[in-house]
MDTraj code that builds the backbone (N, CA, C; nanometers):
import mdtraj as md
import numpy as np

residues = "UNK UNK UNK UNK UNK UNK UNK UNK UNK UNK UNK UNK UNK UNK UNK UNK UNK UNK UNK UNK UNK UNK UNK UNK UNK UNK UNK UNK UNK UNK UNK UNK UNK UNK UNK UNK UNK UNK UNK UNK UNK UNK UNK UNK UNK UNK UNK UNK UNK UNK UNK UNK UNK UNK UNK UNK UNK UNK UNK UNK UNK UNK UNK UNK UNK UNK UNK UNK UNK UNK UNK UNK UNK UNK UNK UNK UNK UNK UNK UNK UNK UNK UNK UNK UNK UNK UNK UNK UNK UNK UNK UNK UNK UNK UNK UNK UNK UNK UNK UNK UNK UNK UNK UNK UNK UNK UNK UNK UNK UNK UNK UNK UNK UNK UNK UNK UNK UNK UNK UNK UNK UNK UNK UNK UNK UNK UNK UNK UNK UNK UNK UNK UNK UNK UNK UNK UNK UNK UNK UNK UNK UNK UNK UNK UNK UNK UNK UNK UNK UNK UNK UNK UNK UNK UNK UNK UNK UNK UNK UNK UNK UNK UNK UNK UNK UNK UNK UNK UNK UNK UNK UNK UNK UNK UNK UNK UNK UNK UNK UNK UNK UNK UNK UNK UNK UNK UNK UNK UNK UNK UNK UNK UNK UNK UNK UNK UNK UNK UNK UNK UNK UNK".split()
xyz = np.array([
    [2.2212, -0.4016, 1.6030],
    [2.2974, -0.4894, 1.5152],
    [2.2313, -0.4954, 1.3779],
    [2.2991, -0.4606, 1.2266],
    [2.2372, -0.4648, 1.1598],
    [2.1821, -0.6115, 1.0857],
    [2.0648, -0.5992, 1.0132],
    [2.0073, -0.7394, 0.9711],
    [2.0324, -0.7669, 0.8743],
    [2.0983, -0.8694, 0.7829],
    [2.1141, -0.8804, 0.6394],
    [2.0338, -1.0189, 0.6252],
    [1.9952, -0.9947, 0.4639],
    [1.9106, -1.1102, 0.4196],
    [1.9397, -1.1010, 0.2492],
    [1.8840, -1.1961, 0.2412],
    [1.9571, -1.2887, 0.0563],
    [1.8001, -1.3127, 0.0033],
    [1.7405, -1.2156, -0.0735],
    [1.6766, -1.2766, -0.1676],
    [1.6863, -1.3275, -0.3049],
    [1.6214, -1.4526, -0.3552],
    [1.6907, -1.4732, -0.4951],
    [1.5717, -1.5496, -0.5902],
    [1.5722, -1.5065, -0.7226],
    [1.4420, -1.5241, -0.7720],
    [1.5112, -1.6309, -0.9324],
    [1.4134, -1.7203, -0.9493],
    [1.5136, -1.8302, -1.0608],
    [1.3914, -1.8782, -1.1257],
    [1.4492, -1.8953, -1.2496],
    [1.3152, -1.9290, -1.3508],
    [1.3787, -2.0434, -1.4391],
    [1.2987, -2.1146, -1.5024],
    [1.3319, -2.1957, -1.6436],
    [1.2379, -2.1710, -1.7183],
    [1.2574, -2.1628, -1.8721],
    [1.2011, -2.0982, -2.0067],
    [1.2671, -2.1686, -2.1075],
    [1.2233, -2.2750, -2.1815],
    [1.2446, -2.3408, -2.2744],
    [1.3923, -2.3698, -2.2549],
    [1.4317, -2.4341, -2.1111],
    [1.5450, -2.4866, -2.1442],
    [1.6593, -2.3968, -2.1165],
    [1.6582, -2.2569, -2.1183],
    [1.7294, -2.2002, -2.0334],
    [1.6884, -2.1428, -1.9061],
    [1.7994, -2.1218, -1.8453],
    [1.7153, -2.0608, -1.6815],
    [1.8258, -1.8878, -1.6517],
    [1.7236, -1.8295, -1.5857],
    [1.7710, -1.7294, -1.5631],
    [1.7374, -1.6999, -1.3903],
    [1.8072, -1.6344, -1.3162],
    [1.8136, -1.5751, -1.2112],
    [1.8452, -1.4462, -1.1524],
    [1.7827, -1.4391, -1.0082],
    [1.8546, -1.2854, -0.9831],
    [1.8700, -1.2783, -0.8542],
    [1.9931, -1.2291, -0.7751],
    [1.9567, -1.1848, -0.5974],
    [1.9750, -1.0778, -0.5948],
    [1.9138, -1.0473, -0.4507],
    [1.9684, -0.9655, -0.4096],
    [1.9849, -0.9411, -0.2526],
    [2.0901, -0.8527, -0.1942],
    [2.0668, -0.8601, -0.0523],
    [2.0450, -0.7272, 0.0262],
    [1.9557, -0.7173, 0.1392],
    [1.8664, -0.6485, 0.1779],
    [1.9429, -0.6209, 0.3139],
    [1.9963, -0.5070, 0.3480],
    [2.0694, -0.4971, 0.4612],
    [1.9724, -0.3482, 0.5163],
    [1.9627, -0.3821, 0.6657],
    [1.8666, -0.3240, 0.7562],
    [1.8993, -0.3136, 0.9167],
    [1.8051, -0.2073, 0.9387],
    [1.9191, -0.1908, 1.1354],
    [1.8099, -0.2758, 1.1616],
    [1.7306, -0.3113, 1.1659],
    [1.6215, -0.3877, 1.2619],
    [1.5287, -0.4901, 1.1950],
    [1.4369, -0.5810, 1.2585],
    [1.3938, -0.7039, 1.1963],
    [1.2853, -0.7114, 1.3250],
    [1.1109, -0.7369, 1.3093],
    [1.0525, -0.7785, 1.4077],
    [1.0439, -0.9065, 1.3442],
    [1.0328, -1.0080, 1.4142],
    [1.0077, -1.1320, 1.3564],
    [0.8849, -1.1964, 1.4586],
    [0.7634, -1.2703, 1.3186],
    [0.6239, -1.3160, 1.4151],
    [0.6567, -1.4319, 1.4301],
    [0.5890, -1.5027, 1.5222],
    [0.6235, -1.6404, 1.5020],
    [0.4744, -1.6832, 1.6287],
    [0.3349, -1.6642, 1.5684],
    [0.1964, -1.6960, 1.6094],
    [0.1226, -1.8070, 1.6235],
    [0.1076, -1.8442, 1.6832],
    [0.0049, -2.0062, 1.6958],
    [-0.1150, -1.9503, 1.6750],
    [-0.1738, -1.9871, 1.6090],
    [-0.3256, -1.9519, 1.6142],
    [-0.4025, -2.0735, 1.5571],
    [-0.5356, -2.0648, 1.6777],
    [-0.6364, -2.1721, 1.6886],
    [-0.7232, -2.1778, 1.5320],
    [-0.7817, -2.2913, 1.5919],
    [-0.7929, -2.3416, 1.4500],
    [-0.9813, -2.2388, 1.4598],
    [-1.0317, -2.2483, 1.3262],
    [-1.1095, -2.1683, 1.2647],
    [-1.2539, -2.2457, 1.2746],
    [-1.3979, -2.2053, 1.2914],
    [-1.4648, -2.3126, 1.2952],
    [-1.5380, -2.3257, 1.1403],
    [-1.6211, -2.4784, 1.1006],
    [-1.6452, -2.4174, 0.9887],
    [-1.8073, -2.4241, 0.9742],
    [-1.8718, -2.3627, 0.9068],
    [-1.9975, -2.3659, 0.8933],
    [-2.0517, -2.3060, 0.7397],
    [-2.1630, -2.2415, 0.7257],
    [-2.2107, -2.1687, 0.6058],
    [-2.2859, -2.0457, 0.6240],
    [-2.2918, -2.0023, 0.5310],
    [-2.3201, -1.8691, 0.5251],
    [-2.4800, -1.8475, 0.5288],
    [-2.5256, -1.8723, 0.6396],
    [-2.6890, -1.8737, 0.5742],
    [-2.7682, -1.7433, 0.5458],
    [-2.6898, -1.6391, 0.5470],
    [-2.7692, -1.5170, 0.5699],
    [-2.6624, -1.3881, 0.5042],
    [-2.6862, -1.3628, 0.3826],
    [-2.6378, -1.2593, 0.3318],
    [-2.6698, -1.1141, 0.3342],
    [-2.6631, -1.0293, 0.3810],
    [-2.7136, -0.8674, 0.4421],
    [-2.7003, -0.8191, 0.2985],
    [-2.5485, -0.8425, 0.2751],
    [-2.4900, -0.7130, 0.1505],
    [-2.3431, -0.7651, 0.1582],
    [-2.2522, -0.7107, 0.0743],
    [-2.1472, -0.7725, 0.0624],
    [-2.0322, -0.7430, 0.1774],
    [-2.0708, -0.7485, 0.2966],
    [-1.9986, -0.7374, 0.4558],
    [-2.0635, -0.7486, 0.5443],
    [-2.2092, -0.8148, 0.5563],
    [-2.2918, -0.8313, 0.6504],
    [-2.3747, -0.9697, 0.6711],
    [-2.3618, -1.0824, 0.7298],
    [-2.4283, -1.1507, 0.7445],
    [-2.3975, -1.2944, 0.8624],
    [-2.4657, -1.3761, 0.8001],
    [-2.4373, -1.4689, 0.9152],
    [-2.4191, -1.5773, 0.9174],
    [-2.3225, -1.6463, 0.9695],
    [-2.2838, -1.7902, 0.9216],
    [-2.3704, -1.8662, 1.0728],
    [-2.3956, -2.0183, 0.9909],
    [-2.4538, -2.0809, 1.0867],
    [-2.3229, -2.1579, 1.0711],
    [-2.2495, -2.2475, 1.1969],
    [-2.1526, -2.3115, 1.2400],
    [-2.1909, -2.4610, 1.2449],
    [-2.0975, -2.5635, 1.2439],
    [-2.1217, -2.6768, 1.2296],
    [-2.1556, -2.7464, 1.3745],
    [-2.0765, -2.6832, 1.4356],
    [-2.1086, -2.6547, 1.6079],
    [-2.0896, -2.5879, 1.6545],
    [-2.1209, -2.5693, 1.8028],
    [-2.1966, -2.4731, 1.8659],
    [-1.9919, -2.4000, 1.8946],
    [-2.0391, -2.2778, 1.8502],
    [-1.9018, -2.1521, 1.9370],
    [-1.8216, -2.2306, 2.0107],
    [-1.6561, -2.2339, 1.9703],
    [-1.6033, -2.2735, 2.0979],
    [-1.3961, -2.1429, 2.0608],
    [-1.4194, -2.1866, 1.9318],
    [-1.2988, -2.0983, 1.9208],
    [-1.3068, -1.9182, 1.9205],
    [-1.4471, -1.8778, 1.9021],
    [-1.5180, -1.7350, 1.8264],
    [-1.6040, -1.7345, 1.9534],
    [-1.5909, -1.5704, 1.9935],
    [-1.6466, -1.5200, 2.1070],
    [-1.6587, -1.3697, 2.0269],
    [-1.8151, -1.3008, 2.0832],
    [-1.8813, -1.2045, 2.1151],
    [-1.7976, -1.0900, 2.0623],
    [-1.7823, -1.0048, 1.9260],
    [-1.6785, -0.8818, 1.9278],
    [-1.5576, -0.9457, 1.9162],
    [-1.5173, -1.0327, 1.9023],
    [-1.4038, -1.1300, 1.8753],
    [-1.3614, -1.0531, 1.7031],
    [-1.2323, -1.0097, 1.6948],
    [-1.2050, -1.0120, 1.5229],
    [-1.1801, -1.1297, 1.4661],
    [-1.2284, -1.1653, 1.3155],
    [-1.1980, -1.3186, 1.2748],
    [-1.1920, -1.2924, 1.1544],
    [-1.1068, -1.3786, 1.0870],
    [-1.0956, -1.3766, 0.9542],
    [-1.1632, -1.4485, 0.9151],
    [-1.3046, -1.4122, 0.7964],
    [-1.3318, -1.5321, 0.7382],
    [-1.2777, -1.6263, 0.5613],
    [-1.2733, -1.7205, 0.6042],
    [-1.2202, -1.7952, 0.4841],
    [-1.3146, -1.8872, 0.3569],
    [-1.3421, -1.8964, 0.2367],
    [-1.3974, -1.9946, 0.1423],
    [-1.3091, -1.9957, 0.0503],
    [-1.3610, -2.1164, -0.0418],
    [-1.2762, -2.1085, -0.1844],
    [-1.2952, -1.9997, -0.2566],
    [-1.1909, -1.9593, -0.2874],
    [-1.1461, -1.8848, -0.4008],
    [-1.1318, -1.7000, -0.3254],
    [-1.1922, -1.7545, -0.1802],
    [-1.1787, -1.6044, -0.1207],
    [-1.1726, -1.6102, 0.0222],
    [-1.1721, -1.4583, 0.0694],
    [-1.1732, -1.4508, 0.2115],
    [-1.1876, -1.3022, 0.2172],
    [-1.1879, -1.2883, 0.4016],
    [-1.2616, -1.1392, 0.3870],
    [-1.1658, -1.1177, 0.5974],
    [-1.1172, -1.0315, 0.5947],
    [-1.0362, -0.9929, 0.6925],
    [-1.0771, -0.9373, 0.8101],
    [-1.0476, -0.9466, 0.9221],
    [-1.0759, -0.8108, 1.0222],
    [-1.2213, -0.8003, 1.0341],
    [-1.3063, -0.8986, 1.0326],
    [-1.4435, -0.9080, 1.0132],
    [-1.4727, -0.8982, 1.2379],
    [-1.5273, -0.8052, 1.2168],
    [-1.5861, -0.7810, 1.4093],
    [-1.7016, -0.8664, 1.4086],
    [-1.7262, -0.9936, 1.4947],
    [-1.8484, -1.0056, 1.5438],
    [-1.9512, -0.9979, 1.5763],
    [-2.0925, -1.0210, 1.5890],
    [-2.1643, -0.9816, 1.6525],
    [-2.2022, -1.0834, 1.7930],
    [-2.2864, -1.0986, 1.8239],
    [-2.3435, -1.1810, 1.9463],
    [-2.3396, -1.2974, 1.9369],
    [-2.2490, -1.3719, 1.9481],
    [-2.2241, -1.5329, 1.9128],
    [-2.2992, -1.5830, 2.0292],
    [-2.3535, -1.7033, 1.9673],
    [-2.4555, -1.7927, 2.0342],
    [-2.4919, -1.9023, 1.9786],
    [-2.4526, -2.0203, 2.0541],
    [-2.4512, -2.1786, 1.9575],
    [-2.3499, -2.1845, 1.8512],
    [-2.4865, -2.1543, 1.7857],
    [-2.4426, -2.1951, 1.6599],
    [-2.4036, -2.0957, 1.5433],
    [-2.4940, -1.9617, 1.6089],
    [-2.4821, -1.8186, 1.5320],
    [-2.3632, -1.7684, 1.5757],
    [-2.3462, -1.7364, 1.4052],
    [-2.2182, -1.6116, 1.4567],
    [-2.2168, -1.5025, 1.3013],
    [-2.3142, -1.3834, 1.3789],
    [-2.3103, -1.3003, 1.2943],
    [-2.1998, -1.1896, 1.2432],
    [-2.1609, -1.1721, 1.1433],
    [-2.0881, -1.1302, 1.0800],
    [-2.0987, -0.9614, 1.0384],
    [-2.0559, -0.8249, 1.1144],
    [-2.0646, -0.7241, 1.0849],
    [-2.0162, -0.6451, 1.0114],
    [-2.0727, -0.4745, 1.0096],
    [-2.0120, -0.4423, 0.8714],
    [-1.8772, -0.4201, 0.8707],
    [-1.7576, -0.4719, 0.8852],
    [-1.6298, -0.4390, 0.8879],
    [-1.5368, -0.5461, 0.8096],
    [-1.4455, -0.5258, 0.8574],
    [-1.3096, -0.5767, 0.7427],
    [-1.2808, -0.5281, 0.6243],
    [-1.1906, -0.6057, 0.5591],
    [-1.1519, -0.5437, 0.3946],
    [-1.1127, -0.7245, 0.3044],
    [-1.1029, -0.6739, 0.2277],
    [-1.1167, -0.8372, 0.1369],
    [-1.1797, -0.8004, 0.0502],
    [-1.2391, -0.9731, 0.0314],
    [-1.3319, -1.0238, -0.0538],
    [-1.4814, -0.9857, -0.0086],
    [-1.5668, -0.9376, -0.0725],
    [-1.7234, -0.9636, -0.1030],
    [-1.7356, -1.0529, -0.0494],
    [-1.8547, -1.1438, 0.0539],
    [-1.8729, -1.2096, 0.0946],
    [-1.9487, -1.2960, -0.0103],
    [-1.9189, -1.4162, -0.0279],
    [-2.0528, -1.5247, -0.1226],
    [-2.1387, -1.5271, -0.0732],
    [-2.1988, -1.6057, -0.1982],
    [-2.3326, -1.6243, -0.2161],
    [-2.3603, -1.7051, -0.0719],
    [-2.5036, -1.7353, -0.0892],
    [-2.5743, -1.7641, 0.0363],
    [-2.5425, -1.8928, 0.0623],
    [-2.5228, -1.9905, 0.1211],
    [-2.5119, -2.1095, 0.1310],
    [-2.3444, -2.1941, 0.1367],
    [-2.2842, -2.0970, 0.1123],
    [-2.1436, -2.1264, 0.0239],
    [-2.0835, -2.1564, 0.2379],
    [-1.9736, -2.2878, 0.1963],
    [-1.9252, -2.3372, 0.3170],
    [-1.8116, -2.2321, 0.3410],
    [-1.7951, -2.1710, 0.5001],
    [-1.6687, -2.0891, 0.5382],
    [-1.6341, -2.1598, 0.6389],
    [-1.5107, -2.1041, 0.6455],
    [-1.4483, -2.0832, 0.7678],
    [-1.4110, -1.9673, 0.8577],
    [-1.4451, -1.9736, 0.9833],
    [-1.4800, -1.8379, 1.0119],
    [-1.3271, -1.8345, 1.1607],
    [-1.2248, -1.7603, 1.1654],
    [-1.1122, -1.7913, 1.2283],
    [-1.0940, -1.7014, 1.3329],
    [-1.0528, -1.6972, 1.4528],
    [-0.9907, -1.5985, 1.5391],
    [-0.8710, -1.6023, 1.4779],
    [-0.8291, -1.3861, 1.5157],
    [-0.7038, -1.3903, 1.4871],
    [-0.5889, -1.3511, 1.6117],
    [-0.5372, -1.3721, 1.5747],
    [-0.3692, -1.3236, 1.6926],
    [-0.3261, -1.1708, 1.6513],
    [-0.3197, -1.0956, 1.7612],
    [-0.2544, -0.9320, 1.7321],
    [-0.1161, -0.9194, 1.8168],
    [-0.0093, -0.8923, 1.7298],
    [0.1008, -0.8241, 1.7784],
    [0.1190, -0.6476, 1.7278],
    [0.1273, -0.6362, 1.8736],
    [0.1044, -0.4155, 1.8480],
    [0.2740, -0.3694, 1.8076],
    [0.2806, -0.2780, 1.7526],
    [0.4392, -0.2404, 1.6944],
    [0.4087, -0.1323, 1.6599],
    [0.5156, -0.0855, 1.6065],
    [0.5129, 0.0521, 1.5678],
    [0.6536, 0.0967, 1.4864],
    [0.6250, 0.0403, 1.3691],
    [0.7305, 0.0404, 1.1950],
    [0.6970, 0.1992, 1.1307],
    [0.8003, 0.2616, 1.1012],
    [0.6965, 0.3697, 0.9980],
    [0.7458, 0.2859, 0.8457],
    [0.6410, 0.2857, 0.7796],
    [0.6094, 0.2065, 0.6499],
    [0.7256, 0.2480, 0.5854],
    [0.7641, 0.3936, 0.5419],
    [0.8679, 0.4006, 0.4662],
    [1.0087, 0.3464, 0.4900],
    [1.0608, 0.3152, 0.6203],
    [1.1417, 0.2415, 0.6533],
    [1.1645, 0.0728, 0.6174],
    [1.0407, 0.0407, 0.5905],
    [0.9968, -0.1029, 0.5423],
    [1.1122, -0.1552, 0.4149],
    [1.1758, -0.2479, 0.4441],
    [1.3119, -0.3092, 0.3643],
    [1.2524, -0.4361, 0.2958],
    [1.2021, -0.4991, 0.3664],
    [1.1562, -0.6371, 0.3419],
    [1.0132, -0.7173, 0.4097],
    [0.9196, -0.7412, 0.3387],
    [0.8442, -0.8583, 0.4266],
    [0.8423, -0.9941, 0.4061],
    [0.8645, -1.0627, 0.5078],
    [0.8089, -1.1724, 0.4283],
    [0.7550, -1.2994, 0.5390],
    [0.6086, -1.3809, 0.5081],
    [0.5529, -1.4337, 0.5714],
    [0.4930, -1.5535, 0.5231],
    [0.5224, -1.6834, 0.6585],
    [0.5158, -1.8206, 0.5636],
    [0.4061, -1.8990, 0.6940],
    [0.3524, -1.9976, 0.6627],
    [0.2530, -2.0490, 0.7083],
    [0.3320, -2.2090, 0.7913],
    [0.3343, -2.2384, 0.8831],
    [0.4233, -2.3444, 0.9087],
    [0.3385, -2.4786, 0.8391],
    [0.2155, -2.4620, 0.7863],
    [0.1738, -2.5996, 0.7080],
    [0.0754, -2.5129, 0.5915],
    [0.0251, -2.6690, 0.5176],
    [0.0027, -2.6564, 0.4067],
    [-0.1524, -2.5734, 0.3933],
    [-0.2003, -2.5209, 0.5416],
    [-0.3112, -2.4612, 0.5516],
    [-0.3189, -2.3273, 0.5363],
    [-0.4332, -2.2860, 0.4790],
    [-0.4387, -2.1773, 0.4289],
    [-0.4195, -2.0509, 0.5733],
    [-0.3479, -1.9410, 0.5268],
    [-0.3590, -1.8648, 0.6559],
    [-0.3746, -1.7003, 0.5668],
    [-0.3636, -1.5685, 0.6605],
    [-0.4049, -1.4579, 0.6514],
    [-0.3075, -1.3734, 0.7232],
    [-0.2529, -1.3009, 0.6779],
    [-0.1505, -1.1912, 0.7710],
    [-0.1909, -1.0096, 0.6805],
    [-0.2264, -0.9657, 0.8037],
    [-0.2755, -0.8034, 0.7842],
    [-0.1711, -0.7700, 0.8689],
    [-0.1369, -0.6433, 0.8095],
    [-0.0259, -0.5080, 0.8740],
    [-0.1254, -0.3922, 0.8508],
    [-0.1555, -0.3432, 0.9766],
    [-0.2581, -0.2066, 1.0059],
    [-0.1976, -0.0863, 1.0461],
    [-0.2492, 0.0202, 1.0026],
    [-0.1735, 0.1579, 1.0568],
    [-0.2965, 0.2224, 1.0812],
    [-0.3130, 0.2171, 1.2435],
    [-0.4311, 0.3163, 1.3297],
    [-0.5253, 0.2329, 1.3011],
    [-0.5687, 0.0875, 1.2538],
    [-0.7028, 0.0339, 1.2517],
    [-0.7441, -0.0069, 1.1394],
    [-0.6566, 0.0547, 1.0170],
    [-0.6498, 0.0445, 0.8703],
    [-0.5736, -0.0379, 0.8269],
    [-0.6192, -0.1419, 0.7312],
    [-0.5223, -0.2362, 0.6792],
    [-0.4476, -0.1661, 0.5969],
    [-0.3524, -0.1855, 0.5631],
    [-0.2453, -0.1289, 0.4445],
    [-0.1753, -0.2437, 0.3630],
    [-0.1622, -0.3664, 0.4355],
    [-0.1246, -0.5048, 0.3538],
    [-0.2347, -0.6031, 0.4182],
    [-0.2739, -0.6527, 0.3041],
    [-0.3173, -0.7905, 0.3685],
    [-0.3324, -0.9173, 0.2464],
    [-0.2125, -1.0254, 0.3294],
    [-0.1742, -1.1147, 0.2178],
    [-0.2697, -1.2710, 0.2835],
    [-0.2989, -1.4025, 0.1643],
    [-0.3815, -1.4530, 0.1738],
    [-0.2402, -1.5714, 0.1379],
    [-0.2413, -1.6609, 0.2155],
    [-0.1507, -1.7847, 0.2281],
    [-0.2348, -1.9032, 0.1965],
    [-0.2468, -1.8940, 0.0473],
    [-0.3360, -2.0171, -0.0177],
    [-0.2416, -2.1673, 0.0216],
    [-0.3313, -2.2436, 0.0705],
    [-0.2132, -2.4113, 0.0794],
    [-0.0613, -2.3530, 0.1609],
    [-0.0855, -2.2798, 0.2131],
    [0.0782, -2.2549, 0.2970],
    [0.1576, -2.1497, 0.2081],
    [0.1388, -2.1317, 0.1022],
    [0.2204, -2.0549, -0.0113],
    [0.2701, -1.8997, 0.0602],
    [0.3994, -1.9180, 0.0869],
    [0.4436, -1.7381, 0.0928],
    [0.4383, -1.6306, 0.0416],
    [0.4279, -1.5057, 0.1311],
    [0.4669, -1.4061, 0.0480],
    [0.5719, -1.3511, 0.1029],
    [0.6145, -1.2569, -0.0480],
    [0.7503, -1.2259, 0.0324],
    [0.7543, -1.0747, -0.0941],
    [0.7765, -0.9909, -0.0339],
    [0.8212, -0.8743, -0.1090],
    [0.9417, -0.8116, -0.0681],
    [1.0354, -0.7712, -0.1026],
    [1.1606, -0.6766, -0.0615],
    [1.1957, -0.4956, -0.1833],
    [1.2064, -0.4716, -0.1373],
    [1.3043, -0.3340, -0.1550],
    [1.4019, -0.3378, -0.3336],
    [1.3171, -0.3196, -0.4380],
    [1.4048, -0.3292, -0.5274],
    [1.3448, -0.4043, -0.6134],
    [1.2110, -0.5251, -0.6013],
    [1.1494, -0.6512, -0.6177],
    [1.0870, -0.5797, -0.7850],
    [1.0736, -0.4455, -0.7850],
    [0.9760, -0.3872, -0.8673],
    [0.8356, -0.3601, -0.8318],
    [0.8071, -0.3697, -0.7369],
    [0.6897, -0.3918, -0.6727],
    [0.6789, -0.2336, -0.5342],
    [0.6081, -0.1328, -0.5556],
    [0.6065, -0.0630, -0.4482],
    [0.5543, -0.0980, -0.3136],
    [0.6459, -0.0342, -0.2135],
    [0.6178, -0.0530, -0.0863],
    [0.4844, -0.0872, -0.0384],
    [0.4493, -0.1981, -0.0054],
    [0.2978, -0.1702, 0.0087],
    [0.2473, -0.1308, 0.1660],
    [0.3405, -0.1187, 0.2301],
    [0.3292, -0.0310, 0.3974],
    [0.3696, 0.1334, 0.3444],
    [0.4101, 0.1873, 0.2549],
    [0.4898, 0.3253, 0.2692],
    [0.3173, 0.4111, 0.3281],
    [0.4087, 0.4910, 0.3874],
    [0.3281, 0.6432, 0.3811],
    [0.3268, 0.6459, 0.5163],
    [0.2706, 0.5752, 0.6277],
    [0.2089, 0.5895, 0.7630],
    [0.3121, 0.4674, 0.8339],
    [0.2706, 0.5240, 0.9543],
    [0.3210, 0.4227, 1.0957],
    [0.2302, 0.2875, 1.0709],
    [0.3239, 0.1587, 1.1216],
    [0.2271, 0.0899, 1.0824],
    [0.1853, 0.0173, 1.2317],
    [0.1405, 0.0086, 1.2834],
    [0.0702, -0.0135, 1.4304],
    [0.0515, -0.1576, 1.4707],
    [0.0194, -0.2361, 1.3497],
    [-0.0200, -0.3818, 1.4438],
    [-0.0363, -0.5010, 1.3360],
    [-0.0028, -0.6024, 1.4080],
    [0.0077, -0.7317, 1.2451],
    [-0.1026, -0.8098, 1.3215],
    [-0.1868, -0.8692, 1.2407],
    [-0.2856, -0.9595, 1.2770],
    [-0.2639, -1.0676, 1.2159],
    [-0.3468, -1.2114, 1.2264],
    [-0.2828, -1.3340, 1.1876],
    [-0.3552, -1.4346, 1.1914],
    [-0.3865, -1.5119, 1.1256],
    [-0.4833, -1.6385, 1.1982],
    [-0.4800, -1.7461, 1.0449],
    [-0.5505, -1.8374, 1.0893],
    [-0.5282, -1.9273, 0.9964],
    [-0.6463, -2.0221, 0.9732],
    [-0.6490, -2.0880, 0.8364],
    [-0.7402, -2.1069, 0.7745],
    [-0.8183, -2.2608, 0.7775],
    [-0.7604, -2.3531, 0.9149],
    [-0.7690, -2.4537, 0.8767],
    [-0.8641, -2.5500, 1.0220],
    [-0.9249, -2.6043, 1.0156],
    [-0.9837, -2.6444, 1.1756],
    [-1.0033, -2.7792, 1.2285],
    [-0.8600, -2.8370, 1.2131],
    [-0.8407, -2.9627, 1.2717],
    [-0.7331, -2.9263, 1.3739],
    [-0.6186, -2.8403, 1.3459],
    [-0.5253, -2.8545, 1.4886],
    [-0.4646, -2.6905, 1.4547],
    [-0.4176, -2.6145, 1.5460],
    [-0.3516, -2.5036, 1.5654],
    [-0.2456, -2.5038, 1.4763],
    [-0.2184, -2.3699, 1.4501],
    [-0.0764, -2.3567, 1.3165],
    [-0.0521, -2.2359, 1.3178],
    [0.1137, -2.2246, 1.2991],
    [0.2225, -2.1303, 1.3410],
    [0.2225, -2.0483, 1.2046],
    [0.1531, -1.9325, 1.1878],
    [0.1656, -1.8301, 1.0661],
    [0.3202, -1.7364, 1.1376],
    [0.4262, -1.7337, 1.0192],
    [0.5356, -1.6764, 1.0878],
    [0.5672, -1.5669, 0.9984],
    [0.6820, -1.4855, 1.0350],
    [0.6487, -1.3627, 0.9412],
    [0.7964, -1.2618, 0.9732],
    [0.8781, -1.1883, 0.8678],
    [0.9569, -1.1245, 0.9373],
    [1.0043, -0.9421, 0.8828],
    [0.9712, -0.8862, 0.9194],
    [0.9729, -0.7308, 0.8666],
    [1.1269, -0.6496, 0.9094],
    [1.1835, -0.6240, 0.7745],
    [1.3217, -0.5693, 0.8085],
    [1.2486, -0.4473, 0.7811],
    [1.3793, -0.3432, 0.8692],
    [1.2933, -0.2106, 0.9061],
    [1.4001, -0.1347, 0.9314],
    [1.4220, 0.0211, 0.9109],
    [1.5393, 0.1221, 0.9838],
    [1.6811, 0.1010, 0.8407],
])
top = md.Topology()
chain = top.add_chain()
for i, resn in enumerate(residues, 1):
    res = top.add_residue(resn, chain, resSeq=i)
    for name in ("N", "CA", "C"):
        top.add_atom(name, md.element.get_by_symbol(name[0]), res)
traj = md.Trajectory(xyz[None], top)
């Protein structure tokens, strides 16, 4: 069944306003719709290099386990797809992986998040539309990977969407490869929150 959707973009500028839609018609649509646990928070006490180090936690491990992937989160940044090392208490070292942000300076407060994986299989150039919203005002993280490789990865400051479509002026940012798997998690660690998300495709 094919999928249609209405995007529409509107501005004001001294009093006049201008607008634009458009609509995005597609054979297929995966749509996310993820709970993911809340993130723990602690600091960074141990900087390696700019993808290596180790946060001490405010308490002891309860959401972050051993080889666990986690997104980590601070102001003004974050850093993705970050693999674990040997969590214990209160340690939870941080290895050389992900893509992002440079990790801060030493001391600087994070949040360090499990993420949620849904496996798929989009080829990028088929990609019509994305678009992905945070069900609250907490910060969240959504990566689209092809074979292990990020190819998008958008940062949901205060809940804020993203949304790109087909036409936007903006190139595909999935084209070229199959895209394999969406990851997800969120930025906030008082209660669980629904990062949602929907990819027209075909």
């Amino acid at each position: 069944m094919p999928i249609a959707a209405q995007f529409a973009v509107s501005g004001s500028v001294q009093g006049r306003s201008y607008g634009v839609s458009t609509n995005i018609n597609s054979g297929a649509a995966l749509q996310i719709d993820e709970s993911c646990l809340v993130g723990q928070a602690g600091s960074l006490t141990t900087r390696t290099n700019n993808t290596v180090g180790t946060v001490t936690l405010t308490v002891n491990a309860v959401t972050l386990v051993t080889s666990d992937v986690a997104d980590v989160y601070w102001s003004g940044g974050m850093r993705r797809g970050v693999v674990l090392g040997t969590v214990a208490g209160t340690s939870c070292p941080l290895t050389d992986s992900g893509s992002g942000d440079n990790l801060p300076v030493v001391n600087t407060a994070v949040v360090v998040s499990p993420t949620r994986v849904v496996n798929t299989s989009i080829v990028g150039a088929n990609v019509k539309s994305i678009t992905i919203d945070s069900a609250s005002d907490q910060d969240g993280a959504y990566s689209i990977l092809a074979s292990g490789v990020e190819t998008l990865g958008a940062k949901l400051v205060g809940g804020a969407d993203y949304i790109w479509f087909d036409g936007n002026g903006i190139t595909n940012p999935v084209t070229g490869s199959t895209q394999t798997q969406i990851r997800v998690s969120q930025g906030g660690v008082t209660a669980n929150n629904v990062i949602r998300g929907s990819i027209q495709y075909g």
